[in-house]
C-alpha positions in Angstrom: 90.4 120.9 100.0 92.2 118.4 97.9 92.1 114.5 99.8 94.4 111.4 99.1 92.2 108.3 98.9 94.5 104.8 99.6 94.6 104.8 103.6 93.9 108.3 103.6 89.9 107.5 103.2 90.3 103.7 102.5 91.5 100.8 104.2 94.1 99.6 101.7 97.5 98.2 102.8 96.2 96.7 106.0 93.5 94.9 103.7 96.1 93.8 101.2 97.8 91.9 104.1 94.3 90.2 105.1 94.0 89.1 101.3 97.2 87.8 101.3 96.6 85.9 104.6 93.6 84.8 103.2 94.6 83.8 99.9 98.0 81.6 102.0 94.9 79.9 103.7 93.2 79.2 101.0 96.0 77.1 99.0 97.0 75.5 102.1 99.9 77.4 103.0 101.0 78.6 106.5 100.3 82.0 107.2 102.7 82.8 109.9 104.4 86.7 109.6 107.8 85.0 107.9 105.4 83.4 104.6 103.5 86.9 105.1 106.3 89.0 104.6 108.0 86.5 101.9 104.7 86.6 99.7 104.8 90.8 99.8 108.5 90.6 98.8 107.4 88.7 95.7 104.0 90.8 94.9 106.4 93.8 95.2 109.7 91.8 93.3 107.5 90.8 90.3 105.4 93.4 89.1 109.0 96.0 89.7 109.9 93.9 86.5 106.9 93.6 84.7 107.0 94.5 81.2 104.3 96.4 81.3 105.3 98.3 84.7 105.4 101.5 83.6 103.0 101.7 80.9 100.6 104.6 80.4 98.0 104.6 83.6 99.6 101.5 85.3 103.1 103.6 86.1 101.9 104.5 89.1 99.5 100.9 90.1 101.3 99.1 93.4 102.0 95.8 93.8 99.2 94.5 95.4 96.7 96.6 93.3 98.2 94.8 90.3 96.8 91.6 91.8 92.9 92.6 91.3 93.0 95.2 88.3 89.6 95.2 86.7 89.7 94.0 82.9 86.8 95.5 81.5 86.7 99.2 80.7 90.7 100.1 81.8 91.8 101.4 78.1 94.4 99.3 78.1 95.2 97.2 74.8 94.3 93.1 75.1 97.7 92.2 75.2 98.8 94.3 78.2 95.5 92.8 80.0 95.8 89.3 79.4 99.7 89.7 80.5 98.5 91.3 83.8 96.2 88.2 84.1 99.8 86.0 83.6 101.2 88.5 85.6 98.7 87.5 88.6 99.2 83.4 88.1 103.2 84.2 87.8 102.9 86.0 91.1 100.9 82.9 93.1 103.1 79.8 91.4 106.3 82.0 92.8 104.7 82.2 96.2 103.6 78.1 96.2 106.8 77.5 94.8 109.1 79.2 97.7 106.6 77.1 100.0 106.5 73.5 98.5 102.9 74.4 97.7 100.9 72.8 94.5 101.4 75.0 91.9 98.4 73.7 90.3 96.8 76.0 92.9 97.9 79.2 91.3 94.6 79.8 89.3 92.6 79.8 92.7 95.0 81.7 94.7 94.6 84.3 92.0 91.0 84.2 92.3 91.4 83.9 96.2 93.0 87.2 96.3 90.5 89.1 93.9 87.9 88.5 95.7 88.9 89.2 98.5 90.0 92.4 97.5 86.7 93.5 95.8 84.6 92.4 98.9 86.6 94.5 101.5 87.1 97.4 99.8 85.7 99.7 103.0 86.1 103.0 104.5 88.4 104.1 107.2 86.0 104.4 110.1 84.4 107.9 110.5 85.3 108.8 107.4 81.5 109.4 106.1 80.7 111.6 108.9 84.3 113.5 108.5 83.2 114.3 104.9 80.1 115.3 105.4 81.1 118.2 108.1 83.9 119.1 105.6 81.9 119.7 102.7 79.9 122.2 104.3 82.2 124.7 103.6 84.5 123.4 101.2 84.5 122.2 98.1 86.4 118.4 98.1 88.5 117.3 95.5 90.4 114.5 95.3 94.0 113.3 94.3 94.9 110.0 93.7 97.6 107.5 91.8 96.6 104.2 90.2 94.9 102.9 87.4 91.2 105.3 86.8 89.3 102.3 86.5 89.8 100.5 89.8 90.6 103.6 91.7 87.1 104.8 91.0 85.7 101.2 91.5 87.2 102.2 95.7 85.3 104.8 95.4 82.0 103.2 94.6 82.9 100.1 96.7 83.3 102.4 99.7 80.4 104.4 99.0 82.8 107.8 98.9 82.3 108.9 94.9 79.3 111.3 96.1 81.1 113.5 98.2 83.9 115.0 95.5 83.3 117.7 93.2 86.5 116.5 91.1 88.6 113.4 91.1 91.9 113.5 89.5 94.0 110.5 89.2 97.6 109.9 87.8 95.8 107.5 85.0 94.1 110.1 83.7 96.6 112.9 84.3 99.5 111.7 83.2 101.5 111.7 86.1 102.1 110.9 89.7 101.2 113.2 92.5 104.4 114.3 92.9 104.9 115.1 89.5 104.7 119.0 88.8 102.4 118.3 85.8 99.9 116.9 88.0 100.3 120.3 90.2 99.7 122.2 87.7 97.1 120.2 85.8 94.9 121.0 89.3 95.6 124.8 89.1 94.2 124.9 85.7 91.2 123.0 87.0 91.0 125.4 90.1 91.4 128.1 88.1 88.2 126.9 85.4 85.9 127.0 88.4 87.3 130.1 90.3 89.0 128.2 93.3 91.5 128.2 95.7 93.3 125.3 98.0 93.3 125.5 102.0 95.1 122.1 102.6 96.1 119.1 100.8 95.3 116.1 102.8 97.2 112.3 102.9 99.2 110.3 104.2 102.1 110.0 101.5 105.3 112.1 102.7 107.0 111.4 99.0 103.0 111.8 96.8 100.3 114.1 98.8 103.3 116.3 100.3 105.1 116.5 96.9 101.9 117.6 95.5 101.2 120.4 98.2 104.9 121.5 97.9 104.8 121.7 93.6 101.4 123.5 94.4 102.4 126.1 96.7 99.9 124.5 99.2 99.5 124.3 103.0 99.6 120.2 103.7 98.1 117.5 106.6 100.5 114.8 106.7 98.4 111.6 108.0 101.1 109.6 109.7 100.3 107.0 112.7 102.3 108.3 115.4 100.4 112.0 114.6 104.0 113.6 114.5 106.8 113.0 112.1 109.8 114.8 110.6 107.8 115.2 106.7 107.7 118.6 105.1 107.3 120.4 102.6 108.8 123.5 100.9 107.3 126.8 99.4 106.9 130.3 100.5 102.9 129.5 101.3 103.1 125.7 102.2 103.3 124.4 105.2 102.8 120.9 107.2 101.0 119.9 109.9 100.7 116.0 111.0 98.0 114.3 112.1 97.3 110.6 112.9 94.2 110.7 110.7 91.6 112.2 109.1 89.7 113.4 112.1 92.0 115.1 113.3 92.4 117.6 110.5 91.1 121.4 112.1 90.5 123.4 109.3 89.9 127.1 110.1 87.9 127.8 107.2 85.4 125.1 108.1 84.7 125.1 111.7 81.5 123.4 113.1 78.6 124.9 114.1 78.5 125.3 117.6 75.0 123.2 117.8 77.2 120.5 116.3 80.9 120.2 117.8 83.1 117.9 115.8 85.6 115.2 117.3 88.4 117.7 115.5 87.3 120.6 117.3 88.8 122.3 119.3 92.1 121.9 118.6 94.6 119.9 121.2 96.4 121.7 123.7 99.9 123.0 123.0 101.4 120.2 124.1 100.1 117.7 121.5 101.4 117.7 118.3 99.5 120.8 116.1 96.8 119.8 114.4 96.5 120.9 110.7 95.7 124.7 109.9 94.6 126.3 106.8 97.6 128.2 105.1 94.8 130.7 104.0 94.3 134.4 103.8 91.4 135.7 105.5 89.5 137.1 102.7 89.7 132.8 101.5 87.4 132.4 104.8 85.1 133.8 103.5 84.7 132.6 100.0 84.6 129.3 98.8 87.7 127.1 99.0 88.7 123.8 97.6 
């Protein structure tokens, strides 16, 4: 079973909207939705520009990410990293500056936000428990785009880097989940330790759904609502949607019966289905991914 990480496992764009309230806060700007929403625009508008935007590992960082990259061990040349650190203060004196604020205050905005960041880096809830039932019977990857470095310093900070046999990330691969390289970068590394895929999990209609589709993969679209019109395409994939994680039934994983999971059994007809394996019986009983 191959698993997204950013708000698939982690909390990540609801905490980068706490940071940014708490970062408004801390410079003595107003926090209301309108500064909210005005700050994002620029955090999104600025780094969409950056020089260095689409450089090697950092093509497929978001905005907000690009506010707390770590500086030590990334791989990336001095130059690139102190203009990220520019980038950062850039960001913050824009923000003041469409506010009146004291642009003086740009260096401890910027430091305002990355800590932030690095202290509420945290699980979805149930997600430890989730994992643990799932990797009785499967083997967990996981699939991720961002810079290696700070998507493997979410894993740590969440406490989550235990429970995957292998972590792929764009950085390292060379391109985004949607990509067909990365597809077929994982079917070489299934293929090396004698494995198969029963779902791709996440909550990214254009990344995790691009992946199962260029993989030939059954998917579980994590969407809020549990239901949406996301698909994918492929004589073997198919989509189910779910509103998170928990939700994912997986029939070549089920509980045991001493120890019923929230996901089991599935919901009555009239819910929206919960994910299914796209597997072949014989894959029930072998080892899956």
């Amino acid at each position: 079973m191959i698993l997204d990480l950013d708000d698939t496992l982690i909390d990540d764009v609801r905490v980068a909207r706490e940071a940014v309230v708490h970062t408004l806060s801390a410079v003595a700007l107003p926090n209301d939705v309108e500064t909210i929403e005005l700050a994002l625009r620029f955090i999104r508008k600025l780094w969409k520009v950056h020089p260095h935007r689409r450089t090697g590992p950092l093509a497929h960082v978001s905005g907000w990410d690009a506010l707390w990259l770590p500086r030590k061990n990334t791989r990336l040349p001095e130059p690139v990293i102190e203009s990220l650190r520019q980038h950062e203060i850039q960001v913050w004196r824009a923000i003041l500056d469409s506010r009146q604020g004291d642009l003086d205050r740009a260096i401890t905005a910027m430091r305002a936000y990355r800590s932030f960041r690095h202290e509420h880096v945290r699980s979805l809830p149930g997600i430890h428990a989730m994992l643990n039932l799932l990797r009785r019977n499967h083997h967990l990857w996981l699939a991720t785009n961002g810079l290696p470095a700070q998507q493997r310093l979410k894993l740590s900070g969440a406490a989550l880097a235990e429970f995957f046999d292998r972590i792929l990330v764009s950085g390292e691969v060379g391109a985004a989940k949607s990509n067909p390289v990365f597809a077929s970068v994982t079917r070489r590394a299934l293929a090396e330790d004698g494995l198969g895929v029963c779902l791709v999990v996440g909550d990214s209609a254009t990344q995790d759904l691009g992946l199962a589709s260029n993989g030939g993969w059954a998917a579980a679209h994590i969407c809020p609502a549990g239901w949406c019109d996301a698909t994918v395409v492929g004589r073997h994939a198919a989509v189910t949607h779910v509103p998170s994680l928990s939700q994912v039934a997986c029939e070549c994983a089920p509980p045991t019966p001493c120890e019923p999971a929230p996901w089991w059994p599935r919901p009555p007809p009239t819910s929206p289905p919960a994910a299914r394996c796209a597997t072949t019986a014989a894959y029930w009983t072998s080892t899956v991914a």
